[in-house]
N, C-alpha and C positions, 0 to 999 in steps of 0.2 A: 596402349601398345607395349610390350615386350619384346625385347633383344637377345640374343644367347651370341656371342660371340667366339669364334674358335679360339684355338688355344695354341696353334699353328700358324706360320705367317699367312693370312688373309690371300684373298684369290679374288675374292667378291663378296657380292651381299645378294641376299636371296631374300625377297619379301615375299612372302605367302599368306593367301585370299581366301578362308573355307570357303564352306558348301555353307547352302541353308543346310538346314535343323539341328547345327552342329556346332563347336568351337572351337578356340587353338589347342586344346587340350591331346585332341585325337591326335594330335602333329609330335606328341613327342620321341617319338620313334623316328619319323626324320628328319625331326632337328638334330638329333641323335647323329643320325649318320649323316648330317651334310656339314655339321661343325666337324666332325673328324676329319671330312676332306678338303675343309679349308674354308668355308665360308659361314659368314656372320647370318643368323638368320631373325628377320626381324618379323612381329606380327601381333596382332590384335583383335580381339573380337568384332564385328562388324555390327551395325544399328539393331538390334532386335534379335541379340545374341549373347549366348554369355552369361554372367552378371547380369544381368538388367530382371525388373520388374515382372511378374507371371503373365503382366496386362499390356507388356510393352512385346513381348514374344512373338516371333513371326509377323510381327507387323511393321513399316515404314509409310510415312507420309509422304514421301516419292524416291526414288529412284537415285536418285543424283547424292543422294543421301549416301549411298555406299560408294559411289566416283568420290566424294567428299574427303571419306574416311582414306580411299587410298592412296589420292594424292597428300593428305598428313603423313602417311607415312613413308613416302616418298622423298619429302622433303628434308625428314630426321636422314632418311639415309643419303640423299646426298649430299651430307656432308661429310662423308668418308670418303678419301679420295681412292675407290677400288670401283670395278665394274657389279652394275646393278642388276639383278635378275628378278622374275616377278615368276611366278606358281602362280594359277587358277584352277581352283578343284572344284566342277558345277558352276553353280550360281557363282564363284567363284572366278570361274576364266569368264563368262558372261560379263561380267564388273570390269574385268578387264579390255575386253574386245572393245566396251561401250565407253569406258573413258579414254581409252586411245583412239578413237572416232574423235572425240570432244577436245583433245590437244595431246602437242609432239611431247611425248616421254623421253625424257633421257636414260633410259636402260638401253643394257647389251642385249639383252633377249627376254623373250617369254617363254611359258612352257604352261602347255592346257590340258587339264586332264578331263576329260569327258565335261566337253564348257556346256553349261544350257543352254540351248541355242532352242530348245523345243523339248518338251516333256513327250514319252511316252505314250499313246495315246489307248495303253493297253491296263494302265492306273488307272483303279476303281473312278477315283476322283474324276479322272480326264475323261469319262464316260458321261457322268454325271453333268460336269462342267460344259460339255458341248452342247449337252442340249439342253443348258440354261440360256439365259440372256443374263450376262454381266453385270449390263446397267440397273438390272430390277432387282440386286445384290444389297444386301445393306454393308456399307463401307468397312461397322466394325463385327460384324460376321464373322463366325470360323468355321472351318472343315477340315477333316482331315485328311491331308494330301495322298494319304494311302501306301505310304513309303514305308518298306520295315525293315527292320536290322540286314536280314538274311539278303534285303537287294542289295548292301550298301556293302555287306564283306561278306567272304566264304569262309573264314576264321571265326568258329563256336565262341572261343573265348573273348573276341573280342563283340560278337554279337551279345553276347549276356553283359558285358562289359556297356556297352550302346543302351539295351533296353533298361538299365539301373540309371543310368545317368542322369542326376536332374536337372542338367546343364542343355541337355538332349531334349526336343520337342517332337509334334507331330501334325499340333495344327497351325493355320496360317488365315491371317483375316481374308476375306474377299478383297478388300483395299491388295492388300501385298501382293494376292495373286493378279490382278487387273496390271501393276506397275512392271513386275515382271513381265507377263505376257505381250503385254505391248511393247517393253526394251528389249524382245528376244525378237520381234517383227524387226522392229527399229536398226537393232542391227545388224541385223543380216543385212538388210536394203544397202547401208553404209559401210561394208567390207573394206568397199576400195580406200577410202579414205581415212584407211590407218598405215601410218607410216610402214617405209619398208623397212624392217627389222628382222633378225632373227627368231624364229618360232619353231616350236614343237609340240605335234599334240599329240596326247595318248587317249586311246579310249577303246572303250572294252564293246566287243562286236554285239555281244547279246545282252546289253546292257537293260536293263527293264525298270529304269526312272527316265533317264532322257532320251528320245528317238536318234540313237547312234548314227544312221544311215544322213540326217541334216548337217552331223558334224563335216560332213566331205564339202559342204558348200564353203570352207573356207581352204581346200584344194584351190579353188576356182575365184574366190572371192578375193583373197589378203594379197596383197603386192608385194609379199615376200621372195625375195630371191633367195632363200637360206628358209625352205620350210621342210620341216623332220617330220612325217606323218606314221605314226603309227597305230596299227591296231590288233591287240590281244585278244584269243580267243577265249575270255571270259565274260562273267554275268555283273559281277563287281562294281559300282557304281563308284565308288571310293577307292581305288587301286591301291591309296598310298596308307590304305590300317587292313588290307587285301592279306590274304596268305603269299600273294606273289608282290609283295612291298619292294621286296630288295633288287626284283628285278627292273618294276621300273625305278625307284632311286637311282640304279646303274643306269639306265637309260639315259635320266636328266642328269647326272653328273658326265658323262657321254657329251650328250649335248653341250653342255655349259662349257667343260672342256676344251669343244671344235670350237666356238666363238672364241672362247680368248684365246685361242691358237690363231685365230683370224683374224684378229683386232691386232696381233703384235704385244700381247699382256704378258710381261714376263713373271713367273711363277715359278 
């Protein structure tokens, strides 16, 4: 894990969760802009990300394995005595939703940007996938998910930027897709029982990785009395290395903002 801490009196801490096939790398732009506005931003690469092995890549031996990773980094940050935020981007706020099911977090808010809750069912892959059986899979199997630059940003430079990167993947064992699939059933089932907290989601309406239209089930599903729902009229799967970054950035510092306005955090 990795820290960048402001340089301005602190306001909070902000831990942020990538996506699959990616890593903290892509974040440097708003780590960029959320230490200017006041907050310590902490983060690390997740199991099968990153640094690690060619062999270890898009693969986990379960699930709980990334809740693992995020309550480690949870715990580095509370030990600063400022109010805690958490980023989910994809597989990302997924990791999120699914350990805050599994115990009471002490953050001030969350904020989701287009959370896996269900893949796209318009990906080669997720064609392919339906009308397999699962079980008849070999565990360390790969395929690939069928996701490409152009779905993840509308920004040329940073999709050429994406498709060089050797840190960047594309395939994922059958194992990894099986643990997934079944913790995006799992959680949705379990909405209610995550604590009431402050939440924001963003997601992009035309999105063509995750089925946008299942993110509303957490309208209906989160026992938030403090939920910020929003949705952009783009294609972008990755909002925040997007041509329009800086708008959501504003968005979630928005948000963060009304919470500690709310809580009484003087700033």
């Amino acid at each position: 894990m990795w820290k960048w801490e402001t340089n301005v009196e602190p306001k909070g801490i902000v831990v942020i969760v990538h996506d699959m096939m990616e890593y903290h790398g892509n974040y440097a732009y708003t780590i960029m802009e959320l230490r200017k506005r006041g907050f310590h931003i902490f983060m690390g690469d997740l199991p099968g990300h990153g640094e690690t092995s060619r062999a270890n890549k898009g693969h986990i031996e379960h699930f709980e394995q990334y809740n693992e990773k995020l309550f480690e980094w949870l715990l580095i940050a509370s030990r600063y005595e400022v109010p805690c935020f958490i980023i989910g981007q994809g597989l990302g706020g997924l990791i999120v939703l699914n350990a805050l099911e599994k115990t009471e977090m002490k953050v001030e808010g969350i904020m989701l940007i287009n959370p896996l809750l269900e893949f796209n069912h318009e990906l080669s892959s997720q064609k392919k996938l339906l009308s397999t059986s699962l079980g008849s899979l070999s565990k360390e199997g790969r395929f690939d998910l069928g996701i490409n630059s152009d779905m993840l940003t509308s920004d040329k430079t940073m999709q050429q930027s994406l498709n060089s990167n050797k840190e960047m993947y594309r395939e994922v064992t059958y194992h990894w897709y099986r643990e997934v699939h079944d913790t995006m059933r799992e959680t949705i089932e379990k909405l209610d029982q995550i604590q009431d907290l402050p939440v924001a989601v963003y997601y992009s309406k035309h999105n063509q990785v995750i089925n946008s239209k299942e993110v509303s089930v957490l309208k209906s599903g989160l026992n938030s009395t403090f939920l910020n729902y929003i949705g952009y009229e783009k294609k972008a799967h990755h909002l925040l290395i997007d041509e329009y970054k800086d708008y959501v950035i504003q968005d979630i510092d928005y948000f963060m903002h009304r919470v500690l306005n709310e809580i009484g955090f003087n700033y």
